[in-house]
MOPAC internal coordinates of N, CA, C and O (Angstrom, degrees):
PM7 1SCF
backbone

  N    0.0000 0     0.00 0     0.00 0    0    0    0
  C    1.4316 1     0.00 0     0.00 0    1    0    0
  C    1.5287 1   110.81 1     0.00 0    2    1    0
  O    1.2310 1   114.29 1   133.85 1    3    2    1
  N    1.7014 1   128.41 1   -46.15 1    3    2    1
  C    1.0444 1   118.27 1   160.98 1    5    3    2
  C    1.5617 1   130.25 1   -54.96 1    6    5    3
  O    1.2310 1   128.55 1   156.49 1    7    6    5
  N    1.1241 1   101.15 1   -23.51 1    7    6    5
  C    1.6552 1   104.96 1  -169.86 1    9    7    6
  C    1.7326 1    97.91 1   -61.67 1   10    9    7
  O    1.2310 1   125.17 1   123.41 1   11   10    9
  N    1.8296 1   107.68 1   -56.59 1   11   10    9
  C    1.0582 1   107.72 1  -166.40 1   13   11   10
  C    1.7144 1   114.13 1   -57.97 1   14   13   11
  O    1.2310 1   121.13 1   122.87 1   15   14   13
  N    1.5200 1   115.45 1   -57.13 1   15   14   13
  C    1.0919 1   113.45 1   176.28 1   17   15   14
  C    1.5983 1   119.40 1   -58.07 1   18   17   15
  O    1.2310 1   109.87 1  -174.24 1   19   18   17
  N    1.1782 1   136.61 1     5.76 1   19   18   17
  C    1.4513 1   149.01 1   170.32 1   21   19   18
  C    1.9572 1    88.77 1   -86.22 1   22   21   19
  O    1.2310 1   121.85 1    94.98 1   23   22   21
  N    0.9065 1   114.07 1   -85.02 1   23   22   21
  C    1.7568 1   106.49 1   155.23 1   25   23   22
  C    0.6584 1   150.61 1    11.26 1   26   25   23
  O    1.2310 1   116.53 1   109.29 1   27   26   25
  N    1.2876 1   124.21 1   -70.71 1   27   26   25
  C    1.6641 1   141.32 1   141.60 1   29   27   26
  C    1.1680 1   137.25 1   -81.90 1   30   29   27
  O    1.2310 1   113.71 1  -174.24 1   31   30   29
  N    1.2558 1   129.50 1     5.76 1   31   30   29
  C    1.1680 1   125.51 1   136.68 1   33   31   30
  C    1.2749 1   111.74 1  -120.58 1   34   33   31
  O    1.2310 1   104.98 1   148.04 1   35   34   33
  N    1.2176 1   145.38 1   -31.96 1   35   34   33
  C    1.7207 1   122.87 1   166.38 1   37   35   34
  C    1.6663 1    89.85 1   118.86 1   38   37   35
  O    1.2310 1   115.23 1  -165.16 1   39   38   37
  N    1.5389 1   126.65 1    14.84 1   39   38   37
  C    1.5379 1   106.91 1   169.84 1   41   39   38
  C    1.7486 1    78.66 1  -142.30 1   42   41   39
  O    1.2310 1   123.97 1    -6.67 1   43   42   41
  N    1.5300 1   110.00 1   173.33 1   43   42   41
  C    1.1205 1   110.85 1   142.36 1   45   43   42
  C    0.9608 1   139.94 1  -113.44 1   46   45   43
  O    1.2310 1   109.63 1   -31.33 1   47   46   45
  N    1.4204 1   137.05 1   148.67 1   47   46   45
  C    1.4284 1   146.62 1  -159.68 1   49   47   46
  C    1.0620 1   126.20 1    -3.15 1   50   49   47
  O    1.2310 1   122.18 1   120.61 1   51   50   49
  N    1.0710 1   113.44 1   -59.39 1   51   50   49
  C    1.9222 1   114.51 1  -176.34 1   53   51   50
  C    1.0846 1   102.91 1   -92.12 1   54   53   51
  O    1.2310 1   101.89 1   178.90 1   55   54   53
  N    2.0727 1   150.68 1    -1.10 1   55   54   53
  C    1.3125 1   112.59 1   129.73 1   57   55   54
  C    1.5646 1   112.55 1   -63.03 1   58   57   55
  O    1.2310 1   124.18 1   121.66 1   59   58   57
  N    1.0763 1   109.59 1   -58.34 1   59   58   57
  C    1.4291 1    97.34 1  -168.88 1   61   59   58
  C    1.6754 1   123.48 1   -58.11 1   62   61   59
  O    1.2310 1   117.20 1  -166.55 1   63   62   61
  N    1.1487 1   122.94 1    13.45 1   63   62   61
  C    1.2793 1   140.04 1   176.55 1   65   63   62
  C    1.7390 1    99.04 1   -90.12 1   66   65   63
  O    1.2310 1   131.48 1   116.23 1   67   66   65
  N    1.4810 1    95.45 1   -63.77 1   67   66   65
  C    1.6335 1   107.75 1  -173.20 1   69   67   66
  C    1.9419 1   106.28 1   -55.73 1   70   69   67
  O    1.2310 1   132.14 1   145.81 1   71   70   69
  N    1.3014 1    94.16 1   -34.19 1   71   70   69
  C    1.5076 1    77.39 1  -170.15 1   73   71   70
  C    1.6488 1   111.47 1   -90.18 1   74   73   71
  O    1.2310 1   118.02 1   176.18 1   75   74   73
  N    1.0369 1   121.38 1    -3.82 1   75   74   73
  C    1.0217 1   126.83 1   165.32 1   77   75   74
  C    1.8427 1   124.76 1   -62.07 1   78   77   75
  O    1.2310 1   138.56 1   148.39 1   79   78   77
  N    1.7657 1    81.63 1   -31.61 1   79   78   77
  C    1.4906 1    90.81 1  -167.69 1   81   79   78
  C    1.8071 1    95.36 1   -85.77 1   82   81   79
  O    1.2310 1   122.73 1   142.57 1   83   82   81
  N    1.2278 1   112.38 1   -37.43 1   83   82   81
  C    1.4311 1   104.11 1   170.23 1   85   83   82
  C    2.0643 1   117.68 1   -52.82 1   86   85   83
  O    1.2310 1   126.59 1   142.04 1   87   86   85
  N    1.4051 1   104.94 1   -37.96 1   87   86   85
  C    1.7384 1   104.35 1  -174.48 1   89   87   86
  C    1.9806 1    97.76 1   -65.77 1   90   89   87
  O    1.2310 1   126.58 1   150.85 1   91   90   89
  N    0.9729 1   104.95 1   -29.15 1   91   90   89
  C    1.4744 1    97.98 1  -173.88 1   93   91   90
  C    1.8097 1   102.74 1   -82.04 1   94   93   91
  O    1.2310 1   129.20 1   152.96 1   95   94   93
  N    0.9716 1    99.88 1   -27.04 1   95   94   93
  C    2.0905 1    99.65 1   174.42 1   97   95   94
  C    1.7198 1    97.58 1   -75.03 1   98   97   95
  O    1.2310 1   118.25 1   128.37 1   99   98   97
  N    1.3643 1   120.94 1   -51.63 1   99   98   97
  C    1.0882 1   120.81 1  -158.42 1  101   99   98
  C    1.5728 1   110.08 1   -80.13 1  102  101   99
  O    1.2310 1   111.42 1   178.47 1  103  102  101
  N    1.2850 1   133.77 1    -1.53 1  103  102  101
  C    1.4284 1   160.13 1   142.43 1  105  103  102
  C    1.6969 1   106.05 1   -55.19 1  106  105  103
  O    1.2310 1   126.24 1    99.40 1  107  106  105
  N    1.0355 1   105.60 1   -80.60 1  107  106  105
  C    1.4372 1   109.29 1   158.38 1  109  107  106
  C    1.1792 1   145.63 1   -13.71 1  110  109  107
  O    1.2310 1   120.16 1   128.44 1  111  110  109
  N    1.5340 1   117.30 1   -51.56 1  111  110  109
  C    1.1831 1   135.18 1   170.73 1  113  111  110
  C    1.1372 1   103.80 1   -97.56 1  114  113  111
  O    1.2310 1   106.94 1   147.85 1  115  114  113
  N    1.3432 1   141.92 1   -32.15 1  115  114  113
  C    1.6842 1   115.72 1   140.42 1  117  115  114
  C    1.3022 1   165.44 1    -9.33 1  118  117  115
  O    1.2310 1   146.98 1   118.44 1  119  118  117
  N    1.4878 1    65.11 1   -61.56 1  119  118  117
  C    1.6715 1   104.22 1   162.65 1  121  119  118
  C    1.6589 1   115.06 1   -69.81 1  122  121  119
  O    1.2310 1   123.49 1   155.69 1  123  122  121
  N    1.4477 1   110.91 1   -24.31 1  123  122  121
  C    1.6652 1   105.63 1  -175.06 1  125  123  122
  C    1.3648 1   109.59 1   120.26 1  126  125  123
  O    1.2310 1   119.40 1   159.47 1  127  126  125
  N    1.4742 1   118.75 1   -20.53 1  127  126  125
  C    1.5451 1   112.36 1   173.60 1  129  127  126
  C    1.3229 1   111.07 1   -68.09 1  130  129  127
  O    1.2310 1   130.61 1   -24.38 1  131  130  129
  N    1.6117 1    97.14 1   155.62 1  131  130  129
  C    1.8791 1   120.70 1  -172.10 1  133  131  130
  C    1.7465 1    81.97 1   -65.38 1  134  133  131
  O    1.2310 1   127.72 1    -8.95 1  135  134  133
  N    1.4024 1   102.75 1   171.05 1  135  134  133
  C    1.4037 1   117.59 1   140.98 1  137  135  134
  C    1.0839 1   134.02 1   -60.63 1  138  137  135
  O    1.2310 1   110.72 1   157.06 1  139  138  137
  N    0.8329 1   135.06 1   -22.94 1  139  138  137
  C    1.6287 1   157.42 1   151.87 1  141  139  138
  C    1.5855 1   104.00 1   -35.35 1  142  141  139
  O    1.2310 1   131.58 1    88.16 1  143  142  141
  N    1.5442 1    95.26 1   -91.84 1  143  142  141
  C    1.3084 1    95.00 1   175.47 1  145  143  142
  C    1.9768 1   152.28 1   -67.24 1  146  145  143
  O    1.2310 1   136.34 1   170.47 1  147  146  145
  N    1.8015 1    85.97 1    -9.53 1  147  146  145
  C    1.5540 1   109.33 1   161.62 1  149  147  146
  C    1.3487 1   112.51 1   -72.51 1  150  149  147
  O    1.2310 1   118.45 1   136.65 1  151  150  149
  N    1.3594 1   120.56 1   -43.35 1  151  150  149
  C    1.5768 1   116.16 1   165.43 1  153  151  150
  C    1.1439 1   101.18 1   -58.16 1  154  153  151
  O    1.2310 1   104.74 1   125.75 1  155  154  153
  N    1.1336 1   145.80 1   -54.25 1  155  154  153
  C    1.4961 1   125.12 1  -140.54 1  157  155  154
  C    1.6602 1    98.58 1   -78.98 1  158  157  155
  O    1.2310 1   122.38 1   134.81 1  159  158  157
  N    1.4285 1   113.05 1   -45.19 1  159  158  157
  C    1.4848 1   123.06 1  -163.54 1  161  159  158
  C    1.6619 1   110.11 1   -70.86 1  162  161  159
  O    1.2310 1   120.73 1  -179.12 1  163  162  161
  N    2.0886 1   116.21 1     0.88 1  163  162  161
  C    1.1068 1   125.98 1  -167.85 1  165  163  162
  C    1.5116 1    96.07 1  -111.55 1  166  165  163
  O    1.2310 1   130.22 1   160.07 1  167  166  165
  N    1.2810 1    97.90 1   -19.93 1  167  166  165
  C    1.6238 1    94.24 1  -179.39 1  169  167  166
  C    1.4477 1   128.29 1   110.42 1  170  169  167
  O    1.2310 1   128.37 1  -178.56 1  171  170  169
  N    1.4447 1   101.49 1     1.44 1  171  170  169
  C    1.6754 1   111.83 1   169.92 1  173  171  170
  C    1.4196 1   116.18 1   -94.08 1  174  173  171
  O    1.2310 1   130.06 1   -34.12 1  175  174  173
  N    1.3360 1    98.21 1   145.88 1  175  174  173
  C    1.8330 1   113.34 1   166.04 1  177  175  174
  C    1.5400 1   112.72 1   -35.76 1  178  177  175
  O    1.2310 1   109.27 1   142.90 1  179  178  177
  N    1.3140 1   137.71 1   -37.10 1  179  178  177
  C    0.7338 1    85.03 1  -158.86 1  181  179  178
  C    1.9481 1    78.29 1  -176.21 1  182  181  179
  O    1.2310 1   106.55 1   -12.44 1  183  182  181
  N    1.2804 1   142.61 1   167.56 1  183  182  181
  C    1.9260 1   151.95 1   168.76 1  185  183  182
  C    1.6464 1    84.28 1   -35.15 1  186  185  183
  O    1.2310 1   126.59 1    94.56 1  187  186  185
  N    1.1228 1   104.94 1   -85.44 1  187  186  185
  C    1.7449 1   131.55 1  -172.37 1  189  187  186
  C    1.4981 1    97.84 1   -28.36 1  190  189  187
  O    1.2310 1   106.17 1   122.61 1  191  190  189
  N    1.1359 1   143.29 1   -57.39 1  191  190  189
  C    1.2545 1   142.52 1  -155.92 1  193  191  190
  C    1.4308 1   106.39 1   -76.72 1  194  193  191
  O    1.2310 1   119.92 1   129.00 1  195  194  193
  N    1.4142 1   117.76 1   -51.00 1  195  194  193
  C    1.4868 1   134.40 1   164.17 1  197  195  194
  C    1.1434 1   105.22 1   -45.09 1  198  197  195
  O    1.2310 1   105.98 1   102.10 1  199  198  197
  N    1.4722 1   143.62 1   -77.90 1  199  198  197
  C    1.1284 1   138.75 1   160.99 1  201  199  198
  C    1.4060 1   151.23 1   -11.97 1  202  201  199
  O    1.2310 1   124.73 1   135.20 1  203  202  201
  N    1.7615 1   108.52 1   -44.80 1  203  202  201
  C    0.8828 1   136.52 1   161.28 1  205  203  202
  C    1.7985 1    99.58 1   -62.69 1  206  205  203
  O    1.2310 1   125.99 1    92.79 1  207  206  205
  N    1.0656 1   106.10 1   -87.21 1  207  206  205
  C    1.9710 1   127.60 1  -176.40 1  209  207  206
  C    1.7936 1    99.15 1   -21.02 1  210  209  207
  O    1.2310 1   118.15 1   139.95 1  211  210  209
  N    1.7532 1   121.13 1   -40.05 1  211  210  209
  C    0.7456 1   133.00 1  -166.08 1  213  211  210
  C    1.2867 1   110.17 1   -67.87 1  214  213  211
  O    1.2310 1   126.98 1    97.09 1  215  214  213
  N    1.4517 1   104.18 1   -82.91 1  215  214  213
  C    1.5767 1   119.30 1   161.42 1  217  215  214
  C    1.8790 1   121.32 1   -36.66 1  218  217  215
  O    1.2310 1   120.90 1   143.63 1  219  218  217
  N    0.9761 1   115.89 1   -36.37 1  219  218  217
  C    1.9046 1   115.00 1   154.60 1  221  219  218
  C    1.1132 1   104.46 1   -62.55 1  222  221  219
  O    1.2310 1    97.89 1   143.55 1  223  222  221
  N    1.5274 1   157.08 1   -36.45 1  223  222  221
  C    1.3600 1   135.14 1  -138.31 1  225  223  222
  C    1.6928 1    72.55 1  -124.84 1  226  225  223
  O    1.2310 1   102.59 1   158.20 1  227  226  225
  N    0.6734 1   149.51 1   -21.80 1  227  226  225
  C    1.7370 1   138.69 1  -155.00 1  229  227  226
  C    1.8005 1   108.78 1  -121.59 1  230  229  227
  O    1.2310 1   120.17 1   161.68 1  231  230  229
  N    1.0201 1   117.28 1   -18.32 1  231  230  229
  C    1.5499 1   134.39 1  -171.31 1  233  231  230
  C    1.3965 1    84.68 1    45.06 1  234  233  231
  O    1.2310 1   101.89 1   -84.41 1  235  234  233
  N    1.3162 1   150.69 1    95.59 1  235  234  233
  C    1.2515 1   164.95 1  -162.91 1  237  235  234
  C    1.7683 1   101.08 1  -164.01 1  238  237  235
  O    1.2310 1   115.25 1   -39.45 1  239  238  237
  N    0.9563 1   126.62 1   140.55 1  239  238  237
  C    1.5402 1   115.20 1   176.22 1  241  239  238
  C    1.8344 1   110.99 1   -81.93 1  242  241  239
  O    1.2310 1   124.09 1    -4.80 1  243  242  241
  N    1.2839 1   109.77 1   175.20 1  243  242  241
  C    1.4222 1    87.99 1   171.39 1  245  243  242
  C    1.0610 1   111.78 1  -121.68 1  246  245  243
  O    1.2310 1   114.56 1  -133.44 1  247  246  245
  N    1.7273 1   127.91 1    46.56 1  247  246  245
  C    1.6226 1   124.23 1   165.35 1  249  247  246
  C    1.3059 1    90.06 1  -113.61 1  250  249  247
  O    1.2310 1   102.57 1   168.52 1  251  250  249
  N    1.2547 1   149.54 1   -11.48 1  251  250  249
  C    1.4430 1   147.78 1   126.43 1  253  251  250
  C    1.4967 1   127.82 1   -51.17 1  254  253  251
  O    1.2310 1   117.33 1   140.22 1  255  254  253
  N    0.8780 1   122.68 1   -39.78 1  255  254  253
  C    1.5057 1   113.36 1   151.23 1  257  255  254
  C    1.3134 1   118.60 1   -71.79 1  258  257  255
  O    1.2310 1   107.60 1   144.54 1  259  258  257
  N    1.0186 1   140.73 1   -35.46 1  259  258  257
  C    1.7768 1   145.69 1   164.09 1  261  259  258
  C    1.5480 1   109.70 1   -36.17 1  262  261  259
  O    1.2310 1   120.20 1   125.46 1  263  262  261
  N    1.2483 1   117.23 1   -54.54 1  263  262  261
  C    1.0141 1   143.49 1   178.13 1  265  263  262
  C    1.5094 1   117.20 1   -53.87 1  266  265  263
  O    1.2310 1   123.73 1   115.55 1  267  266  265
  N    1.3469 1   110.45 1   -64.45 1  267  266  265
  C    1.2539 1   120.99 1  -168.61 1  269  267  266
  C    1.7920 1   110.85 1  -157.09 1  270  269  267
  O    1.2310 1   114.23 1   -92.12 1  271  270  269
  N    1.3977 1   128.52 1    87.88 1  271  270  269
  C    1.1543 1   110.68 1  -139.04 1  273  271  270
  C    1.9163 1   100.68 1   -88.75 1  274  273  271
  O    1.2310 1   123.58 1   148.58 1  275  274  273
  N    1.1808 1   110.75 1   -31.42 1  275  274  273
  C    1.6342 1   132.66 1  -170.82 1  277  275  274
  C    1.0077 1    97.33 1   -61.20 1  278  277  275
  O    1.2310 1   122.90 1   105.90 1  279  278  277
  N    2.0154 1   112.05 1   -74.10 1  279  278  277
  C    1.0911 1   106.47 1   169.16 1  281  279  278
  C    1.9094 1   132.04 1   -32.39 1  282  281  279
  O    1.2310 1   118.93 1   121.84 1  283  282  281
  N    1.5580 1   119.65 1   -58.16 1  283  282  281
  C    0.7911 1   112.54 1  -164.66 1  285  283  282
  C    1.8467 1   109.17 1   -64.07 1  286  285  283
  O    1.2310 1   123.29 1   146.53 1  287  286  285
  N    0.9495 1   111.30 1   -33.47 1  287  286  285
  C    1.3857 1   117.53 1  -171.39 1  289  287  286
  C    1.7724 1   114.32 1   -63.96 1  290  289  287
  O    1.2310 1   124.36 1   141.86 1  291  290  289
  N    1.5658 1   109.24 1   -38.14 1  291  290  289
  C    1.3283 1   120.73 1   174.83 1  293  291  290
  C    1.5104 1   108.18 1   -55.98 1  294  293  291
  O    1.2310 1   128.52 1   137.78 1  295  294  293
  N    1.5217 1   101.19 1   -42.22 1  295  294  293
  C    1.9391 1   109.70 1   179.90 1  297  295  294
  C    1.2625 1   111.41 1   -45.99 1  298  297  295
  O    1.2310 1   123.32 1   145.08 1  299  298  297
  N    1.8635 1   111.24 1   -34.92 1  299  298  297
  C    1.6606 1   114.82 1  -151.87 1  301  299  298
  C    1.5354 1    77.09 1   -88.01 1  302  301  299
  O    1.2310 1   121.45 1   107.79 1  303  302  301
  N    1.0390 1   114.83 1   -72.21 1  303  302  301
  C    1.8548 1   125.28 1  -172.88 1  305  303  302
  C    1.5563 1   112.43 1    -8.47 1  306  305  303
  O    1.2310 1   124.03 1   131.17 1  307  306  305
  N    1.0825 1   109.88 1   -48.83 1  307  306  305
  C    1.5885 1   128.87 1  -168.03 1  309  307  306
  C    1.5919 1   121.32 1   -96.44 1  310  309  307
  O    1.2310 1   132.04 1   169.81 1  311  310  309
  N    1.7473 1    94.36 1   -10.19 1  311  310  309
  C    1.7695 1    90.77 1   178.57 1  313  311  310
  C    1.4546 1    95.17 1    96.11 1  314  313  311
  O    1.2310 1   104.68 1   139.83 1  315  314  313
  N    1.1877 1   145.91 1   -40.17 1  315  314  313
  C    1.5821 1   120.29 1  -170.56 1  317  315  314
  C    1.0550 1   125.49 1   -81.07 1  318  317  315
  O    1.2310 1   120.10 1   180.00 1  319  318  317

């Protein structure tokens, strides 16, 4: 079952789990939710955990995402 789903999408599960759980935080805070509550509604323990998950998948630091997380991420998006 992993093999296949490694297959069709090109990660296996628990990235593609994790990043999933980040598009639903990062929806979130779109939307206007704190960090606080985009983690929680994504499914992490806890700001800190989101943050962390964030900053691994984004090589973004996370006192720049703390700060400003959209913003910071749009910076990486674009090269600046």
């Amino acid at each position: 079952m992993q093999r296949l789903f490694r297959d069709e999408t090109e990660l296996p599960f628990t990235n593609w789990r994790a990043r999933a759980k980040l598009n639903v935080a990062i929806s979130r805070l779109r939307a206007g939710d704190s960090l606080p509550a985009a983690a929680h509604y994504a499914g992490y323990a806890s700001r800190a955990s989101l943050l962390k998950s964030l900053s691994r998948e984004s090589g973004v630091p996370q006192r720049l995402l703390a700060a400003a997380p959209l913003a910071a991420l749009e910076t990486r998006a674009t090269g600046g």
